[in-house]
N, C-alpha and C positions, 0 to 999 in steps of 0.2 A: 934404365929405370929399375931399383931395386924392388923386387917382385914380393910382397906379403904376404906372407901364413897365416892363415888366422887357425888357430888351434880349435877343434868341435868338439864343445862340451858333450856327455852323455846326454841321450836324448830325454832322461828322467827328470832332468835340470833344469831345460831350455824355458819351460813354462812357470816354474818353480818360483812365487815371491818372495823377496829379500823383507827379513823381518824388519818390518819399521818400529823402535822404538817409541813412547811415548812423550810428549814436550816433561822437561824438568821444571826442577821446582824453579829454575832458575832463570831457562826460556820464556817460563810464564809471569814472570816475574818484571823480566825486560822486557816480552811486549805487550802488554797490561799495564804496565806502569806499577805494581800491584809491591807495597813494604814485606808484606805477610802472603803466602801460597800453602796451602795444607794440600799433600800429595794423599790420595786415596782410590789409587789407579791398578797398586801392583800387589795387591794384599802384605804387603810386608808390615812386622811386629810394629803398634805404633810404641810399645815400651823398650824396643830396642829389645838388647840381650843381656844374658847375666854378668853381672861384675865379676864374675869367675874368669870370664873369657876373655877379657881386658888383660888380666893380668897373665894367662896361659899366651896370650898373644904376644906380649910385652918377656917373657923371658924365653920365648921360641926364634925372638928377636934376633939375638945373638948368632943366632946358627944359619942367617940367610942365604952364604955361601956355599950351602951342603946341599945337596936331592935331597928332595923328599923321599919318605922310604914310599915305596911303590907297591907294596901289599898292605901300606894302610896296618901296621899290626896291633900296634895298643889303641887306634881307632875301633879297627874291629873288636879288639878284645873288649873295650868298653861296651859296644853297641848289643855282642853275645852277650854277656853278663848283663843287661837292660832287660835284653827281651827272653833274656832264657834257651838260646839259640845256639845252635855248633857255629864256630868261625869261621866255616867252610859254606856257610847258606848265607853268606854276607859279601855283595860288591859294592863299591864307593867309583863315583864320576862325581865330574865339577856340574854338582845341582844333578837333581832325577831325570831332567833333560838328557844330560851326557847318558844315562844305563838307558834310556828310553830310542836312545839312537846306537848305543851296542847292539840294543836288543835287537833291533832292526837289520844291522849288517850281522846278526852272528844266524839267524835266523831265516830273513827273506832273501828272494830270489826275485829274478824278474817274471811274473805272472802269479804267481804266488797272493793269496786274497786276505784281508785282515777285517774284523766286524769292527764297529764305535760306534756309540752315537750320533746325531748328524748335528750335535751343539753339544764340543766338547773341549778338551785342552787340543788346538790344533797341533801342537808338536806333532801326535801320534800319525796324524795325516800327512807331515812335510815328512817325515823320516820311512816313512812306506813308501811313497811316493822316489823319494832317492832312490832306492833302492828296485825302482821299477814294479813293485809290486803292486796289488789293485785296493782300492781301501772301500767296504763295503759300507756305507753311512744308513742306521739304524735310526727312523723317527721315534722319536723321546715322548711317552706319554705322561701331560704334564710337568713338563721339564728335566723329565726322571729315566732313566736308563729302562727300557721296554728290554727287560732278560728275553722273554719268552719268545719276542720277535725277534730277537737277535740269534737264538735256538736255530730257530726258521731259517736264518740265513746262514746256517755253516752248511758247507759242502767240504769236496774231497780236496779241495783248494784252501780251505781254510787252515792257515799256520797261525794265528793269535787273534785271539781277543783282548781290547783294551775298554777295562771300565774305571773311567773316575770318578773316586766316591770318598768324599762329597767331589758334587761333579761340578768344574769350573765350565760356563760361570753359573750355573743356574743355583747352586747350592744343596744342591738336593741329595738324597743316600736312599741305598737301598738296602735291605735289614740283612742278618745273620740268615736266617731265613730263608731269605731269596736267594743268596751267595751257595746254601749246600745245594738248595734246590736244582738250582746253575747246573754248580760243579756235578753234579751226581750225574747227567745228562749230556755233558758236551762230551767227546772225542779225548780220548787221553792223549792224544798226540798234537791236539793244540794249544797252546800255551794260553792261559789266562794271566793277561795282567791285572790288577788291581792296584792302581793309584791310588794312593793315602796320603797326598803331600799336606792333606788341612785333618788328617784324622786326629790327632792331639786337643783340636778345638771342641769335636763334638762330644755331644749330652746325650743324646740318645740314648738307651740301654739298647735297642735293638738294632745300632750299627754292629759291622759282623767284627768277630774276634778272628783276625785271621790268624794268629798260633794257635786255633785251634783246628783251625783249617789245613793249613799246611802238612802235617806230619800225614793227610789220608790224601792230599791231592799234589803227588810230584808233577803237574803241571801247573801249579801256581805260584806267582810270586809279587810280594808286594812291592810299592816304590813308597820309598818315605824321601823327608828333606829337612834338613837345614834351617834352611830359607823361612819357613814361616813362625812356625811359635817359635821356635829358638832366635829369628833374628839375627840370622847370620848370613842372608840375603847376596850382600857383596861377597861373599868367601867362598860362595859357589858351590856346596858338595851336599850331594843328595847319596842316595842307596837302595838296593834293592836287597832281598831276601826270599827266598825260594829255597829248593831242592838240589843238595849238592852238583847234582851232575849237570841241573840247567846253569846255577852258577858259574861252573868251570865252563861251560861252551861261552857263556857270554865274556869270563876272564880271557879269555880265546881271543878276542879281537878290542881287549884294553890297551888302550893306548898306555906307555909308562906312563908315571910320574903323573898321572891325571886327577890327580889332588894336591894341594900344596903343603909344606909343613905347616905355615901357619894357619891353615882351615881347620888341617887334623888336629891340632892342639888346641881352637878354637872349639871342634865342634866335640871330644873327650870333656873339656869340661861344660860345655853347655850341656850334655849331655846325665852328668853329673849333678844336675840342677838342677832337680826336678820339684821345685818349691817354686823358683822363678815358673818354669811352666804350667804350673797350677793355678798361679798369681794369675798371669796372663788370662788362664782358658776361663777364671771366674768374669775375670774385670770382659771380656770381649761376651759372653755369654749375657752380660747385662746391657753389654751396648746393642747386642742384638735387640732383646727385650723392647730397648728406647726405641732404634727407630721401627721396629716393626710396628709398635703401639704411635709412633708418630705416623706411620704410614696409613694406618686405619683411620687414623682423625682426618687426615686430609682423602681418605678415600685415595691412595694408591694403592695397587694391588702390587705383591710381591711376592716370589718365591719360598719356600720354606728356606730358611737359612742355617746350615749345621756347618760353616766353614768360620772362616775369619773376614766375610763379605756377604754382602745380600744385593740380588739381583732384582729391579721394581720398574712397573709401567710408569713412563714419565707423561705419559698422556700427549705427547707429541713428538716427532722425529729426534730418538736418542741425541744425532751429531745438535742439533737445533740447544735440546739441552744441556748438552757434552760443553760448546761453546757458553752460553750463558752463564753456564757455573763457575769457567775462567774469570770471565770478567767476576765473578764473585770473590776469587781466590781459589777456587778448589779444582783440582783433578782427579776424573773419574774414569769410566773406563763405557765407550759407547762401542758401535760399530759388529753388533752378533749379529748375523747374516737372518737368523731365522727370528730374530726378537729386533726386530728394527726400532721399537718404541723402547727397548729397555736398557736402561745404564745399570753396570753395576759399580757399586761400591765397596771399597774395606770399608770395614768398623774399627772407628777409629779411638780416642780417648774419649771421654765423656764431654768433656769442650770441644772436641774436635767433629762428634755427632750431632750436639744442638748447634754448633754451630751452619753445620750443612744443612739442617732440616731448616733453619731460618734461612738461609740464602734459596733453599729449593720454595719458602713460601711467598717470598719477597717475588720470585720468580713468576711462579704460576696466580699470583695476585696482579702481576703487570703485564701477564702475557690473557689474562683472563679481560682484563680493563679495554685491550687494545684490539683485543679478536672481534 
């Protein structure tokens, strides 16, 4: 009888969930029965992207059979010229996820500790955790990143901080303000991240400017993306910015070729758009308005919203309403470990928002009749 090996994963793994995507539009489609399904699950643009990009796609076409260049160079050079930035404080992965898990391998160790909120983008906890390190979860006051408590929790084990602002999902930011207060305080030698993947959307005047921040804190560095105003979602490629030498340690453990031609060509002229993105950040600024103002008339309570989504009390178990809304047509986003009553949502087109707030009343008018 031939004898079997089973090969043993690293022990950082074993426990590790495999990310389950969410049903498509398409799943729910066929099993609902359902002509029409509005996705409102994964905050992506619902205006799509710039017609710039259509055609930077369309004659990058031609050149399928070539590498992509692997320093990203007229990518970068677009994104320096954006923000006013050296080429050298700029790295690109497929989506902020990919620099979010550089960061992780060029950085941790196994024992090695990390702060976050204890309701926040989980990547930051699957890719600590790979990597053996300990992930210290900081309770959120009022949905909101507790800096002060998080202060509290650095020791001599602390190699980074990660705060998302606006934080997925609650939606919530923390000011200019709080961010020097922060930085003036922690540890030079631990890395603050700052996630920005929704900063494009928001209106605040008192979110923080971080080029202004940067040039006095060489341990900070932002994540931006793609993915959401821009609407370029499928093409994968996000980016960080920091301080040259953090840069280059994280260019240290880049996989090549980790961006495509067509993304980078894609996201150079989206990039170049900046009328499409102003378009966008008015028209979703109004959507917010609607359902927040719809959410008061029905008496839902809900988060402050400065992203491209708003987080709200459904007044009974989220999965309960997560379900119901299918049969509605819509897809939402249930299942936050510390918010068990709350779904959130993109903001969607202006039909695509009345239309949810009538399926959500349709809902709690039949669930109100039957209780």
């Amino acid at each position: 009888m031939e004898r079997v090996v089973v090969v043993q994963p690293k022990r950082s793994v074993v426990d590790l969930p495999v990310y389950q995507p969410g049903m498509s539009i398409a799943d729910v489609k066929r099993v609902y029965g359902l002509d029409q399904v509005i996705k409102l699950a994964s905050n992506e643009n619902p205006y799509g992207s710039s017609s710039k990009v259509k055609q930077a796609m369309l004659a990058e076409a031609e050149q399928l059979n070539l590498y992509p260049d692997g320093a990203a160079i007229d990518l970068t050079s677009a994104v320096a010229k954006h923000y006013q930035v050296e080429p050298n404080q700029i790295i690109f992965g497929a989506g902020s996820d990919d620099v979010i898990l550089m960061i992780c391998r060029a950085y941790l160790v196994s024992g090695d500790e990390t702060i976050m909120a204890d309701q926040t983008f989980p990547q930051y906890k699957h890719n600590v955790e790979i990597e053996g390190a300990i992930s210290i979860e900081v309770p959120m006051k009022d949905g909101t990143h507790d800096l002060e408590a998080m202060l509290q929790a650095v020791t001599e084990k602390t190699k980074i901080v990660w705060i998302c602002n606006p934080n997925n999902p609650t939606g919530t930011i923390v000011s200019h303000q709080e961010i020097v207060s922060f930085m003036e305080r922690i540890p030079s030698q631990v890395l603050v991240v700052l996630d920005e993947a929704y900063c494009e959307y928001v209106t605040d005047q008192e979110y923080p400017d971080v080029f202004k921040l940067l040039p006095a804190y060489n341990n900070l560095i932002t994540l931006r993306t793609f993915s959401k105003i821009y609407g370029l979602a499928s093409l994968r490629i996000g980016y960080g910015i920091g301080a040259p030498e953090v840069i280059h340690t994280i260019n240290q453990v880049r996989e090549p070729f980790n961006t495509t031609r067509m993304s980078q060509a894609a996201a150079i002229a989206a990039i170049e758009d900046q009328d499409f993105v102003q378009t966008c950040k008015v028209k979703n600024a109004e959507g917010i308005v609607y359902l927040q103002q719809a959410f008061e008339r029905l008496h839902i309570q809900s988060f402050p919203a400065h992203g491209n989504f708003i987080m709200f009390d459904v007044k009974m178990p989220a999965k309960e309403m997560f379900e119901l809304l299918l049969h509605e047509g819509y897809i939402t986003r249930a299942g936050h470990k510390l918010y068990p009553n709350h779904l959130r949502v993109t903001v969607g087109t202006k039909e695509e928002n009345e239309g949810l707030i009538a399926a959500i009343e349709r809902i709690l008018e039949k669930t109100k009749v039957t209780s």
